[in-house]
mmCIF file of the N, C-alpha and C atoms, coordinates in Angstrom:
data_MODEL
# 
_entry.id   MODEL 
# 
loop_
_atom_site.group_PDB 
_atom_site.id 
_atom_site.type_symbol 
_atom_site.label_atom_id 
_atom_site.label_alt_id 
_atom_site.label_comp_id 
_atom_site.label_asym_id 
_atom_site.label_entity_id 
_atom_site.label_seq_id 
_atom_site.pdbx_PDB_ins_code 
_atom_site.Cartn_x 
_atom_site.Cartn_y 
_atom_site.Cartn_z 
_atom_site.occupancy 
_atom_site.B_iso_or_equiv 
_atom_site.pdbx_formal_charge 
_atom_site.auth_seq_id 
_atom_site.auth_comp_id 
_atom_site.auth_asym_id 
_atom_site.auth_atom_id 
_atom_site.pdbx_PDB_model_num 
ATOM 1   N N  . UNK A 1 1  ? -78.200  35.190 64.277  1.00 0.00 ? 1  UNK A N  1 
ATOM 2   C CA . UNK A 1 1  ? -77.088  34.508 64.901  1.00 0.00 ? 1  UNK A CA 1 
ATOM 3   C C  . UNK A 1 1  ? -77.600  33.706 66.104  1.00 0.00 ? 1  UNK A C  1 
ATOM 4   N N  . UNK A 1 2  ? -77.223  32.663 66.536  1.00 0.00 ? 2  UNK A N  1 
ATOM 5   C CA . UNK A 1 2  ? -77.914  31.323 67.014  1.00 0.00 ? 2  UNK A CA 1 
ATOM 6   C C  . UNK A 1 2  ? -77.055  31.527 68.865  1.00 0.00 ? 2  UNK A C  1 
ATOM 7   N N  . UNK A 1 3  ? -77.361  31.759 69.700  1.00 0.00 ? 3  UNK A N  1 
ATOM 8   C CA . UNK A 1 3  ? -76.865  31.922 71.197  1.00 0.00 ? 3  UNK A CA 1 
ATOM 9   C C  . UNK A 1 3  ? -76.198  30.739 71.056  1.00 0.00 ? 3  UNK A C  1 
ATOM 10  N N  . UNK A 1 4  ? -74.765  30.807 71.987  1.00 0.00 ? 4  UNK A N  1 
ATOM 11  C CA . UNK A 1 4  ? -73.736  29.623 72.596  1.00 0.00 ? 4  UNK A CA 1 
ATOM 12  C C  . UNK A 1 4  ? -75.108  28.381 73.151  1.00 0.00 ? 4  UNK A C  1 
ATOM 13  N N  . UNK A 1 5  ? -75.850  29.102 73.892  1.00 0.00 ? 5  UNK A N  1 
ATOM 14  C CA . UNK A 1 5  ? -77.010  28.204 74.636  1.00 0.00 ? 5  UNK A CA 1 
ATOM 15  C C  . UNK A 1 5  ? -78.053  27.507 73.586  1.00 0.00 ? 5  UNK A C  1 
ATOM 16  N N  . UNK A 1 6  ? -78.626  27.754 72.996  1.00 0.00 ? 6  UNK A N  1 
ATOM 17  C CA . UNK A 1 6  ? -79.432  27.435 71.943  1.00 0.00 ? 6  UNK A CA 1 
ATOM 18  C C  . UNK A 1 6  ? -78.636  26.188 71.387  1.00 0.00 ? 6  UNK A C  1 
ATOM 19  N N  . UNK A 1 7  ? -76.975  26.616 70.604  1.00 0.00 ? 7  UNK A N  1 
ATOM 20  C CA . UNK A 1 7  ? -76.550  25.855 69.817  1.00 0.00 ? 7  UNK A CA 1 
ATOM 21  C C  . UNK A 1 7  ? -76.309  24.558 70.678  1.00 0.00 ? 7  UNK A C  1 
ATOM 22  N N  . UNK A 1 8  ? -75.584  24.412 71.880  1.00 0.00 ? 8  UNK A N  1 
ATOM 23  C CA . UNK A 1 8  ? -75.794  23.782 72.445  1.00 0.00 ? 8  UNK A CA 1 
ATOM 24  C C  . UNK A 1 8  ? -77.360  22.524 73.114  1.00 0.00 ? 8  UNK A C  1 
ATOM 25  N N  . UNK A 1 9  ? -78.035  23.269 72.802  1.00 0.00 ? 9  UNK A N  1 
ATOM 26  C CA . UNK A 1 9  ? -79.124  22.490 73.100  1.00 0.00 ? 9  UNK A CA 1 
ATOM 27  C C  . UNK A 1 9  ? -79.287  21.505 71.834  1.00 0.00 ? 9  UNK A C  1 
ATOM 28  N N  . UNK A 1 10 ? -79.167  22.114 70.626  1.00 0.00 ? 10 UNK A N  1 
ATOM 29  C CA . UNK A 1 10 ? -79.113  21.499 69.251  1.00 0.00 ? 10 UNK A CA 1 
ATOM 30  C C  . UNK A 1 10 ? -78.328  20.499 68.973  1.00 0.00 ? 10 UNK A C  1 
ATOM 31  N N  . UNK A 1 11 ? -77.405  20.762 69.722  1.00 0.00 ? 11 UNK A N  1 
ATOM 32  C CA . UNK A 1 11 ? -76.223  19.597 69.589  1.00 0.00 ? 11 UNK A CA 1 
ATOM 33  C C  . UNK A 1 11 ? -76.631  18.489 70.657  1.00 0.00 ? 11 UNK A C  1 
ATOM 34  N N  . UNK A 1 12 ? -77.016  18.799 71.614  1.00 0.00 ? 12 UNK A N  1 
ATOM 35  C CA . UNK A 1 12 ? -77.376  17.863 72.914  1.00 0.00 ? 12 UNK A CA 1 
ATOM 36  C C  . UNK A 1 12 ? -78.606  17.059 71.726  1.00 0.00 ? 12 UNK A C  1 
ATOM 37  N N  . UNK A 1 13 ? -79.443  17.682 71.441  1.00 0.00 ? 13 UNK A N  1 
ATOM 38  C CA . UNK A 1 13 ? -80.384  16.695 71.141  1.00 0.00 ? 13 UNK A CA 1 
ATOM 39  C C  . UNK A 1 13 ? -80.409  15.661 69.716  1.00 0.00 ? 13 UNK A C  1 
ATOM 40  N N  . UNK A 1 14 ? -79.337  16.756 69.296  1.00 0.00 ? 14 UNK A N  1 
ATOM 41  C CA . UNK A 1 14 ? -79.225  15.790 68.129  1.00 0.00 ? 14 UNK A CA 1 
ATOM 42  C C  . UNK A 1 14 ? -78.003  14.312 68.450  1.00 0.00 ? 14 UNK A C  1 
ATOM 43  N N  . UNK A 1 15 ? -76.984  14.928 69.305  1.00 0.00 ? 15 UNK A N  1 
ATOM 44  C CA . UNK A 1 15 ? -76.517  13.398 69.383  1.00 0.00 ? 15 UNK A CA 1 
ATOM 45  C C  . UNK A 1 15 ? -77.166  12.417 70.642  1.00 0.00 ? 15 UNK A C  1 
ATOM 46  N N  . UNK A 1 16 ? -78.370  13.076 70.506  1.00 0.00 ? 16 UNK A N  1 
ATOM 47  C CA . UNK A 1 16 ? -79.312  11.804 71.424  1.00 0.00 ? 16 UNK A CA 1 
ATOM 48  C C  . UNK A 1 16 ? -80.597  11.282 70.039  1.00 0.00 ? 16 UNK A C  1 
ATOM 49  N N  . UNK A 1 17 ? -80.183  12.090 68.949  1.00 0.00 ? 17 UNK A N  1 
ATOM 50  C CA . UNK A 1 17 ? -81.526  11.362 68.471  1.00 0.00 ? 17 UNK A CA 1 
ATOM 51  C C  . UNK A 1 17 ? -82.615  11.930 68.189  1.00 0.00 ? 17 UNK A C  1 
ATOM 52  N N  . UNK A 1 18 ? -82.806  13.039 69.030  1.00 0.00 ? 18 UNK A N  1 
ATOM 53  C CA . UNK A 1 18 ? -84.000  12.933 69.142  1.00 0.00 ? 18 UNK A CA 1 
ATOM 54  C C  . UNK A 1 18 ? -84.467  14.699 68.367  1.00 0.00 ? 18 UNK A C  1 
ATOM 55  N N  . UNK A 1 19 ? -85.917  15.034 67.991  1.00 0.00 ? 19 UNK A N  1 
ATOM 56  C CA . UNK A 1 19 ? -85.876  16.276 67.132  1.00 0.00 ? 19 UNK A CA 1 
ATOM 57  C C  . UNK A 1 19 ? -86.157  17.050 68.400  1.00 0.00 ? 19 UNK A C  1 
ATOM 58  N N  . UNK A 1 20 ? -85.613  18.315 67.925  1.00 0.00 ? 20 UNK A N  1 
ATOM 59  C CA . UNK A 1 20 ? -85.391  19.362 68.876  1.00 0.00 ? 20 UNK A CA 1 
ATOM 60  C C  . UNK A 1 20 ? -86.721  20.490 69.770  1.00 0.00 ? 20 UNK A C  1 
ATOM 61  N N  . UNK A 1 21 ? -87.593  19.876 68.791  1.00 0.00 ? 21 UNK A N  1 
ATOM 62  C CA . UNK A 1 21 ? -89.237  20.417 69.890  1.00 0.00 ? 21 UNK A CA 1 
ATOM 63  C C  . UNK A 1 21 ? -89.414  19.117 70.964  1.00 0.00 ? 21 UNK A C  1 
ATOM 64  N N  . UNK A 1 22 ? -89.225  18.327 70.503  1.00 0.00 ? 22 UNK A N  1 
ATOM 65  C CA . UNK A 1 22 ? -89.372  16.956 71.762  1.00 0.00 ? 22 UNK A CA 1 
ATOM 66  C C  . UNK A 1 22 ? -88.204  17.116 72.845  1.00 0.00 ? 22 UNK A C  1 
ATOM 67  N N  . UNK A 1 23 ? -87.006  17.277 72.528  1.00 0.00 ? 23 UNK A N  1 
ATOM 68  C CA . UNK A 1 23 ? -86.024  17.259 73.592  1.00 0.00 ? 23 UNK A CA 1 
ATOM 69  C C  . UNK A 1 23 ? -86.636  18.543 74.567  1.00 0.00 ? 23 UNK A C  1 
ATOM 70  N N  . UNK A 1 24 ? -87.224  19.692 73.550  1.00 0.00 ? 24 UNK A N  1 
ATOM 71  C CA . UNK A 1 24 ? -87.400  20.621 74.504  1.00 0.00 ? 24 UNK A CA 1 
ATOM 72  C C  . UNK A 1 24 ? -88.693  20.320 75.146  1.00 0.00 ? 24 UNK A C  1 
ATOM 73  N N  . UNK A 1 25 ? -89.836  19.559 75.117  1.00 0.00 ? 25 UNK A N  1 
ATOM 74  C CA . UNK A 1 25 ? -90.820  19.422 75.767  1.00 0.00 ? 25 UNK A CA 1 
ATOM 75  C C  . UNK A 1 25 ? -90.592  18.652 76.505  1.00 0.00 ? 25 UNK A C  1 
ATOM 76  N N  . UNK A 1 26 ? -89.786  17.465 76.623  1.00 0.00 ? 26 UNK A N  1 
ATOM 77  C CA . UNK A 1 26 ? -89.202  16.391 77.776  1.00 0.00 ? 26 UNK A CA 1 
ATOM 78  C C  . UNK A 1 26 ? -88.146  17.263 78.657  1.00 0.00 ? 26 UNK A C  1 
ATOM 79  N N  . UNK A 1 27 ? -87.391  17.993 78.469  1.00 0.00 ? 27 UNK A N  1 
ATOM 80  C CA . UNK A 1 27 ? -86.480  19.166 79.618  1.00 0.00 ? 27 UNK A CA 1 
ATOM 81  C C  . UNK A 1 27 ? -87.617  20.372 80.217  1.00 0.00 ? 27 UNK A C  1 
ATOM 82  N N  . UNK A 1 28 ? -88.738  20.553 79.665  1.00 0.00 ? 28 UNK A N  1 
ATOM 83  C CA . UNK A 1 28 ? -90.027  21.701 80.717  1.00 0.00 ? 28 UNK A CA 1 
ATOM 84  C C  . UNK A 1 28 ? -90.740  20.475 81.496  1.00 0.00 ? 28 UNK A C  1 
ATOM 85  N N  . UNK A 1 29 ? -90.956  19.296 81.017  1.00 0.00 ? 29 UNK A N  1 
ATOM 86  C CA . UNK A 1 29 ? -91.558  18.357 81.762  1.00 0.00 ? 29 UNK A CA 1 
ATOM 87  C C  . UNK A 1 29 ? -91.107  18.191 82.949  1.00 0.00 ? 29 UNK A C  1 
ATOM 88  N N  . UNK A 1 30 ? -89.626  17.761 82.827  1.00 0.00 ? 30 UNK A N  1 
ATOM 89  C CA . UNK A 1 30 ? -88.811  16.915 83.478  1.00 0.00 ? 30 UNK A CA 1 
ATOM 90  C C  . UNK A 1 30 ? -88.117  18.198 85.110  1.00 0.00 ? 30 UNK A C  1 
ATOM 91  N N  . UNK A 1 31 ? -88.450  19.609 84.266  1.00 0.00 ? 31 UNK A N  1 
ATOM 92  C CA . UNK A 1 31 ? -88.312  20.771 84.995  1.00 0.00 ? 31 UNK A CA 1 
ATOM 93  C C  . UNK A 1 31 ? -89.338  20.988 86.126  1.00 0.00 ? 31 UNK A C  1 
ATOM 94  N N  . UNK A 1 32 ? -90.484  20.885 85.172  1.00 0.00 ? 32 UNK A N  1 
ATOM 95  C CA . UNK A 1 32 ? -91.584  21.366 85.894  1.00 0.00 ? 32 UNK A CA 1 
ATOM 96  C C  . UNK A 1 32 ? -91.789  20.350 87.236  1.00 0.00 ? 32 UNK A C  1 
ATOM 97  N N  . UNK A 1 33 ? -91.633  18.965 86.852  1.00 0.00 ? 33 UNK A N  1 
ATOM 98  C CA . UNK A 1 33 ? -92.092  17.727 88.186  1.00 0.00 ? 33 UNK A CA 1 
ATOM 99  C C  . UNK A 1 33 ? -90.672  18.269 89.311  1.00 0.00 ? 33 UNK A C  1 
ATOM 100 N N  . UNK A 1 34 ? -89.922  18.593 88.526  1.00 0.00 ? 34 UNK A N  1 
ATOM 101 C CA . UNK A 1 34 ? -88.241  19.021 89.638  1.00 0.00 ? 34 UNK A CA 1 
ATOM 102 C C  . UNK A 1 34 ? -88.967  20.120 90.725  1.00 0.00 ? 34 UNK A C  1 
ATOM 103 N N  . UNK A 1 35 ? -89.707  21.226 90.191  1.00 0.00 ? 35 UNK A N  1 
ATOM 104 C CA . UNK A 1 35 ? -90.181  22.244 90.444  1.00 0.00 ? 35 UNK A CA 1 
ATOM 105 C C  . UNK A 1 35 ? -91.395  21.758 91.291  1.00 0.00 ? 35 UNK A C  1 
ATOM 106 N N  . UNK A 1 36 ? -92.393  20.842 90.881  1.00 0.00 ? 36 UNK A N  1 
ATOM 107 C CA . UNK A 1 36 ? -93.586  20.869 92.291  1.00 0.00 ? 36 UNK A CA 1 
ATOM 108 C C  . UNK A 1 36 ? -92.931  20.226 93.119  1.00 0.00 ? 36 UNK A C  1 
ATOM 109 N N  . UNK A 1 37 ? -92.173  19.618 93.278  1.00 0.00 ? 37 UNK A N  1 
ATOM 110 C CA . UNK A 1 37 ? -91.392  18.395 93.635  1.00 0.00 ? 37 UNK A CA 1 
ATOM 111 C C  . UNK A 1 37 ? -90.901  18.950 95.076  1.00 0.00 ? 37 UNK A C  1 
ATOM 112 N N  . UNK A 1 38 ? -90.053  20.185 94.878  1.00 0.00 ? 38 UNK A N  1 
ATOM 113 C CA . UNK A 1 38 ? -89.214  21.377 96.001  1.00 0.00 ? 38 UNK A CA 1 
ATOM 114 C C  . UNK A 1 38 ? -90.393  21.975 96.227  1.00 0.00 ? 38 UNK A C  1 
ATOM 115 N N  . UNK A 1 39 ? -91.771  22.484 95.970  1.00 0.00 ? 39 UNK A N  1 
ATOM 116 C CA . UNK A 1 39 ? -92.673  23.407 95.977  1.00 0.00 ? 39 UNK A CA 1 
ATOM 117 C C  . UNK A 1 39 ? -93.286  22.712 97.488  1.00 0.00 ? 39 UNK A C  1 
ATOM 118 N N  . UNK A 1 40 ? -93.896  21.083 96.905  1.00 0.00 ? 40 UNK A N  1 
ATOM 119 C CA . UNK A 1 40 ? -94.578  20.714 97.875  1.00 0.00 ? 40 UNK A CA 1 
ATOM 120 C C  . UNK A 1 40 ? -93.468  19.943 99.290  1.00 0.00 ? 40 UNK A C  1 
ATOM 121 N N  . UNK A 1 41 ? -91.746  19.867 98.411  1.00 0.00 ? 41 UNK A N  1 
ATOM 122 C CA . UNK A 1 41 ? -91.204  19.904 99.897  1.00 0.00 ? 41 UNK A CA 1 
ATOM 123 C C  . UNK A 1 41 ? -90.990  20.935 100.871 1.00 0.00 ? 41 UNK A C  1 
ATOM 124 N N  . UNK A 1 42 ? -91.198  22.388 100.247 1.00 0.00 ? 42 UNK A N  1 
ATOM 125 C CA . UNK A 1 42 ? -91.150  23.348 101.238 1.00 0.00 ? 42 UNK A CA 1 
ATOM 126 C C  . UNK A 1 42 ? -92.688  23.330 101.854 1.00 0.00 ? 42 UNK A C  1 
ATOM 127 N N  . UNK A 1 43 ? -93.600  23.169 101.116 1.00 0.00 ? 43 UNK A N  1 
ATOM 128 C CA . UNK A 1 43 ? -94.813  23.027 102.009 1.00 0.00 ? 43 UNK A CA 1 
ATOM 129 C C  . UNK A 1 43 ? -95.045  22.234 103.452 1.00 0.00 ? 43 UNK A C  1 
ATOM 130 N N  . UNK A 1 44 ? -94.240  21.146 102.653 1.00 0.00 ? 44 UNK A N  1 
ATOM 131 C CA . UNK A 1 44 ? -94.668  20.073 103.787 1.00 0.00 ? 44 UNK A CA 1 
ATOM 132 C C  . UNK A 1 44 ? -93.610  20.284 105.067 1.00 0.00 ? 44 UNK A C  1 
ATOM 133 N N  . UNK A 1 45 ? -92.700  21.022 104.867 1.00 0.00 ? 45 UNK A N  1 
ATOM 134 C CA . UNK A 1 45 ? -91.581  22.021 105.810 1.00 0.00 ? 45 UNK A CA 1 
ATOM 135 C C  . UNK A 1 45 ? -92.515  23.035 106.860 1.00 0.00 ? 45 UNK A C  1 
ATOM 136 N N  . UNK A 1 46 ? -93.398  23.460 106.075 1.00 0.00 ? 46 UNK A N  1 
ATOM 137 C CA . UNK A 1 46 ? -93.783  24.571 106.800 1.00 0.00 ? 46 UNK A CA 1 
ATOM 138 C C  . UNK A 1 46 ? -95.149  24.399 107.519 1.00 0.00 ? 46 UNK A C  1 
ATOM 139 N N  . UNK A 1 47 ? -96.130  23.205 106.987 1.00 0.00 ? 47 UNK A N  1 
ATOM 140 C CA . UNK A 1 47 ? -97.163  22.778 107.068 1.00 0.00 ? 47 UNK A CA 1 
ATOM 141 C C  . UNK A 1 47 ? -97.145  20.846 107.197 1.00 0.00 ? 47 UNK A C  1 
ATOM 142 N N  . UNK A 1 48 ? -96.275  20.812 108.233 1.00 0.00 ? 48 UNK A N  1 
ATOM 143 C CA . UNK A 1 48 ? -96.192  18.827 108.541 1.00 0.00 ? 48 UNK A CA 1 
ATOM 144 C C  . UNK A 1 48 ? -97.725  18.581 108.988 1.00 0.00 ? 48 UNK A C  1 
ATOM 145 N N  . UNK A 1 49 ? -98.707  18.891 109.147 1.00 0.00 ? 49 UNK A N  1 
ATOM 146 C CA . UNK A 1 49 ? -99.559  18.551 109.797 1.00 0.00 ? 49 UNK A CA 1 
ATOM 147 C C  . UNK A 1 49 ? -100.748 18.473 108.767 1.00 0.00 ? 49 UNK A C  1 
ATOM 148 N N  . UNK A 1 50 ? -100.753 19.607 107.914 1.00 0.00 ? 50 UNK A N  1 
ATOM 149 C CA . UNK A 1 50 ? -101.746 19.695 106.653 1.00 0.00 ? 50 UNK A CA 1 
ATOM 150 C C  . UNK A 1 50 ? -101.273 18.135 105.525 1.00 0.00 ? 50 UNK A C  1 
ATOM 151 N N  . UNK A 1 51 ? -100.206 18.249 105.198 1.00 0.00 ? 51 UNK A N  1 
ATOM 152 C CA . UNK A 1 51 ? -99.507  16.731 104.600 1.00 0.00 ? 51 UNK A CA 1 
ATOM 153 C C  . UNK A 1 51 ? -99.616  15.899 105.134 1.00 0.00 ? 51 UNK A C  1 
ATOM 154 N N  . UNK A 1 52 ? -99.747  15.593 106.618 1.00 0.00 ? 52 UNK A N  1 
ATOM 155 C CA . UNK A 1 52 ? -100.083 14.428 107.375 1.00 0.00 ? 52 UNK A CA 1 
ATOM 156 C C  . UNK A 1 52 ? -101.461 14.103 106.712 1.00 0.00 ? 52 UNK A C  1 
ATOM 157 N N  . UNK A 1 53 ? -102.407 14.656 107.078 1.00 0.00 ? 53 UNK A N  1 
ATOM 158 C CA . UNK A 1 53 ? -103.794 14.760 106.538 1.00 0.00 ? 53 UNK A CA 1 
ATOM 159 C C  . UNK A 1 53 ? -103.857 14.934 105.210 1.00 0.00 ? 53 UNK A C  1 
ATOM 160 N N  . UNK A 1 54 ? -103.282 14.931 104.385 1.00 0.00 ? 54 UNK A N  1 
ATOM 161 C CA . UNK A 1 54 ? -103.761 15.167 102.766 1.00 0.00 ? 54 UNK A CA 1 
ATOM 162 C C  . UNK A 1 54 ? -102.539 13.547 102.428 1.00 0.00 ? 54 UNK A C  1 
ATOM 163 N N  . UNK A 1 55 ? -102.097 13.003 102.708 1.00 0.00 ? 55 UNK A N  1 
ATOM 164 C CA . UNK A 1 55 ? -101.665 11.748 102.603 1.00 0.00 ? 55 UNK A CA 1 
ATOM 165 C C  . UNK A 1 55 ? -102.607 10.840 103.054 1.00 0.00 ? 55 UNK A C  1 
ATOM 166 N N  . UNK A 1 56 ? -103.010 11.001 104.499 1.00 0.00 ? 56 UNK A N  1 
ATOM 167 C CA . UNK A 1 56 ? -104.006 10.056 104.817 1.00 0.00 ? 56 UNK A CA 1 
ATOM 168 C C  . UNK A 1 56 ? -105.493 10.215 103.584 1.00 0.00 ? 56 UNK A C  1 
ATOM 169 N N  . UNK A 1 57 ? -105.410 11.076 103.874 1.00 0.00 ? 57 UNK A N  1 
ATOM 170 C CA . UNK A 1 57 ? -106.564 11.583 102.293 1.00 0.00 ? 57 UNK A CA 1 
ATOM 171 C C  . UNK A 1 57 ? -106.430 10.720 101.427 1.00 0.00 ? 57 UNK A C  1 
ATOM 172 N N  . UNK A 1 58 ? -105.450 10.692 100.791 1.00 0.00 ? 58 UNK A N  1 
ATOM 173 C CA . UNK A 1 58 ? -104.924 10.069 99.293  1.00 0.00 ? 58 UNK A CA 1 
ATOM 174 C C  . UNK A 1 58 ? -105.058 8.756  99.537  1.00 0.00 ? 58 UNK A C  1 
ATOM 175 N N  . UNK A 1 59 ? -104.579 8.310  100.807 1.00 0.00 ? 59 UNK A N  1 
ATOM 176 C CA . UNK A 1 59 ? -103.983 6.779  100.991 1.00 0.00 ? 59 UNK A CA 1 
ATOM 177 C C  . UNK A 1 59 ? -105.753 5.562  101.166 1.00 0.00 ? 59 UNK A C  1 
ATOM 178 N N  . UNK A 1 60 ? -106.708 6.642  102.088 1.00 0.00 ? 60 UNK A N  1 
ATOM 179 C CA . UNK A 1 60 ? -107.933 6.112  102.203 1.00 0.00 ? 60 UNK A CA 1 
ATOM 180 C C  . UNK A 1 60 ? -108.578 5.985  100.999 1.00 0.00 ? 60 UNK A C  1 
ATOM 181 N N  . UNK A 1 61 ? -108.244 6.969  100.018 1.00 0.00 ? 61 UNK A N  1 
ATOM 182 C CA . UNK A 1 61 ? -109.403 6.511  98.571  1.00 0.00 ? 61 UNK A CA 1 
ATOM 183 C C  . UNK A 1 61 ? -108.331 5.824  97.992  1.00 0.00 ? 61 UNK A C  1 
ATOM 184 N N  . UNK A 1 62 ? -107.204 5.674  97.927  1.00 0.00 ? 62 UNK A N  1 
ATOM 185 C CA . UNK A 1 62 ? -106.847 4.964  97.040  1.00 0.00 ? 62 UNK A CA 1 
ATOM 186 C C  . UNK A 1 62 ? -106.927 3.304  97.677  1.00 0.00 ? 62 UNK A C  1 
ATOM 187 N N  . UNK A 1 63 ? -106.965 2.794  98.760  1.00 0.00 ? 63 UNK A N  1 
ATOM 188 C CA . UNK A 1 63 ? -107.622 1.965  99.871  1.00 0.00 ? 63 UNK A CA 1 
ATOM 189 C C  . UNK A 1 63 ? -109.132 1.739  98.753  1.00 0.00 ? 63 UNK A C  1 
ATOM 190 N N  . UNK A 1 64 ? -109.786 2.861  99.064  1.00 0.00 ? 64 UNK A N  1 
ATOM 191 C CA . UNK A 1 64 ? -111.397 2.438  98.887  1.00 0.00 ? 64 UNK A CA 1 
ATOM 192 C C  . UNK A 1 64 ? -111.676 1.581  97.244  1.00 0.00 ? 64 UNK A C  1 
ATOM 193 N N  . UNK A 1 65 ? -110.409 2.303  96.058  1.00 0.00 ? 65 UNK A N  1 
ATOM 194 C CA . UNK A 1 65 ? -111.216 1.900  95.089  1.00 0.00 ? 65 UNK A CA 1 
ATOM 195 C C  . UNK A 1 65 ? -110.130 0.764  94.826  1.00 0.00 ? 65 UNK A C  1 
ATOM 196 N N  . UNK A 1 66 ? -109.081 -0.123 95.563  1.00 0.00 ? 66 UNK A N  1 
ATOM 197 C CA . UNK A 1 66 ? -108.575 -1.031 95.894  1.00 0.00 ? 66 UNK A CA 1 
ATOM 198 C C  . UNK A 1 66 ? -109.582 -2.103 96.132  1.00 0.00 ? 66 UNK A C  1 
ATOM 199 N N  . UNK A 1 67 ? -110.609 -1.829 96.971  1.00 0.00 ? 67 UNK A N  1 
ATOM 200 C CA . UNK A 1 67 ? -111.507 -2.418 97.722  1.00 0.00 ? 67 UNK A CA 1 
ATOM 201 C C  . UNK A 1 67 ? -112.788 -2.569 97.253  1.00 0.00 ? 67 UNK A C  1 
ATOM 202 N N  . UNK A 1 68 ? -112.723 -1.958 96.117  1.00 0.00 ? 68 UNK A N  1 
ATOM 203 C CA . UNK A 1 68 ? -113.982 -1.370 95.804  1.00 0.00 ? 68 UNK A CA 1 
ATOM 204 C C  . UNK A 1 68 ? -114.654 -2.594 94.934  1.00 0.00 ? 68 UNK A C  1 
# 
């Protein structure tokens, strides 16, 4: 017997189209980026100074091979 939740997902993806292992690998995707997303905003909550420096990080190499 098929959960209220399940069937529902079946129905969501079918009137989008799309087959039902893909809808479910685009909703863990789309979860997971939601998820580092709050992870590294509580970081940068608790640690403004380490993110200051790991931006400047990012921003200089991506600068260098701009330049490169």
């Amino acid at each position: 017997m098929e959960s209220a939740v399940l069937r529902g997902v079946r129905e969501t993806a079918a009137s989008r189209g799309v087959p039902l292992d893909e809808f479910l690998r685009q909703a863990v995707w789309h979860w997971a980026i939601a998820e580092s997303a709050k992870l590294m905003a509580d970081y940068e909550r608790q640690h403004p100074d380490d993110m200051r420096d790991w931006r400047e990080h990012l921003m200089d190499q991506m600068f260098a091979k701009e330049t490169a």
